[in-house]
Every structure is written in structure tokens, then in C-alpha cells.
N, C-alpha and C positions, 0 to 999 in steps of 0.2 A: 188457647191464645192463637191467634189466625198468625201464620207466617206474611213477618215484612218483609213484602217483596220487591220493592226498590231497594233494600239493600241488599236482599237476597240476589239479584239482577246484576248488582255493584261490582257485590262478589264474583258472582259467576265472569263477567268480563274483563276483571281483572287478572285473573286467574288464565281467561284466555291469551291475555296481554303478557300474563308469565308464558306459557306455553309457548307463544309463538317467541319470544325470545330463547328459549328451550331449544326450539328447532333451528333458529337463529346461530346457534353457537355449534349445534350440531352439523349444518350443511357448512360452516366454516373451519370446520376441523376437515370436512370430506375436502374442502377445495383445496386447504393449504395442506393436507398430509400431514399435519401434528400429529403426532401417536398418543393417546393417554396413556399414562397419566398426563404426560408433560403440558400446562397451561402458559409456556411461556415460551417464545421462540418465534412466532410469528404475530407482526403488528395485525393484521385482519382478524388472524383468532382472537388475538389479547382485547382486540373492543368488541366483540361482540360477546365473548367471555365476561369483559366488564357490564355490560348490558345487562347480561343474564345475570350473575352475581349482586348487581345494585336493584335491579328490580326486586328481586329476593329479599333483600336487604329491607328493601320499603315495605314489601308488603307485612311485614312483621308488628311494623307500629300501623300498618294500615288498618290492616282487619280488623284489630279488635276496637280502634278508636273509632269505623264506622259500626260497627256493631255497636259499641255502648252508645255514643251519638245516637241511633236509626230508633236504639228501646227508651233512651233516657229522654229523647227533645224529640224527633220528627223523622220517621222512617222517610219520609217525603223528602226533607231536606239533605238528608243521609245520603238517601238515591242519586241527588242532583251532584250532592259533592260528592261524592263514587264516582261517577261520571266527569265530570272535572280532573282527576287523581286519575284515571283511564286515559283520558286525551293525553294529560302530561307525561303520563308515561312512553305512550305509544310516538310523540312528538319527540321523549327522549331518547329512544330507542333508533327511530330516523334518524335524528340528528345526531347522534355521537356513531353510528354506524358510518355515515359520511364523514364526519370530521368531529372529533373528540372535542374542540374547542369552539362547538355550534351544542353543544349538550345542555348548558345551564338554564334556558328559558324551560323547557320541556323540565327540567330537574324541579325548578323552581315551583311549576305549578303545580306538580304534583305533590311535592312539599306542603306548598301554602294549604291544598284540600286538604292535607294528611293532619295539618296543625292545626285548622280550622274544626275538624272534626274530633281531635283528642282534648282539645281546651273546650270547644263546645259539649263535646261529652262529661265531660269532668265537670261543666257549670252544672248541668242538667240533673247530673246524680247529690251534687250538693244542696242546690235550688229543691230538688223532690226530699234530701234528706232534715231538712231545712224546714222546710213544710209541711212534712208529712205525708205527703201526697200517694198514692199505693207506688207499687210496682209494676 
């Protein structure tokens, strides 16, 4: 089976989108001097902490609903909404870094990809179990 690589692609820059929030939360512990363990004491760490911990959060139901989406309906389509769910994130990430209550458009989109491709996936594996259709 040849690897989908528009979702494969997805993945990957998602994952960068984690990462760079990764480092996000790390050069904000170096500015403001919080010591770990402690996550709470300073408002700068605590949103980019938030940042980094919600991205996590998403990418949980992400992954695997564009993975079944990308083998069940259209690695093609899968791609495009990966990409979609990467903008939202990285929009999320700006904007609640600047101000916590600039966060939900950026939240929202990546949401709606993330929903669009677990109920699309879920059509997909019924529609082929439905029908018969191979794997």
C-alpha cells in the first residue's frame, strides 16, 4: 500500500505546530524565572503553558480522525483539512499568546477540521462497511 502522503504531510506539520509550542512554553519559563515543577505563578508562562497543553489536547482526537478520514474517504481531502487544523492552531497559538480572549476564532477552526474529519471518517468506514467495498 503506497503511503498517503497528504496526510502523512498533515501530520508532520502538525506536530511542528506542537513543537514550536513546546519551545513556546520553554523560552517562557526562561523569561519569567518559574522554576518546574511549578505551572502557575506567572500570567506569560500560564498562556503559553495553556497553548502548549491545549494543542496536546487536540491533537489527540486529531490524528487519528485524519488518519481514518485520509484511508476511509480521500487522503487528498484529509491533506487539505490537516492543513486547515495547522492554520487554526498556529492562528491559536498567536492569538491567545497576545491575549487569551483573541483565542477562539483560531480554536474554532481547528475544531471545525478536527469535526469535519472524525464524522467524515466515521461516514466513510460505515458507507465502505455498508457496501462492502475492500479496505
Amino acid at each position: 500500500m503506497p503511503l498517503p502522503l497528504y496526510p502523512a504531510l498533515a501530520t508532520c506539520l502538525a506536530l511542528l505546530v506542537y513543537l514550536a509550542t513546546v519551545i513556546g512554553c520553554m523560552r517562557a519559563r526562561g523569561r519569567t524565572g518559574l522554576e518546574a515543577p511549578a505551572v502557575v505563578g506567572d500570567p506569560e508562562f500560564e498562556r503559553y503553558f495553556r497553548i502548549q497543553q491545549n494543542t496536546l489536547e487536540q491533537l489527540v482526537l486529531f490524528l487519528p480522525s485524519l488518519w481514518i478520514f485520509g484511508l476511509a474517504v480521500s487522503p487528498l481531502w484529509a491533506g487539505i483539512l490537516g492543513l486547515v487544523f495547522v492554520a487554526g492552531r498556529a492562528l491559536y497559538a498567536r492569538s491567545y499568546a497576545r491575549d487569551p480572549a483573541a483565542r477562539g476564532p483560531g480554536f474554532t477552526i481547528g475544531f471545525l477540521a478536527t469535526l469535519v474529519l472524525l464524522l467524515g471518517g466515521i461516514a466513510g468506514l460505515l458507507y465502505r462497511l455498508a457496501t462492502g467495498m475492500p479496505a
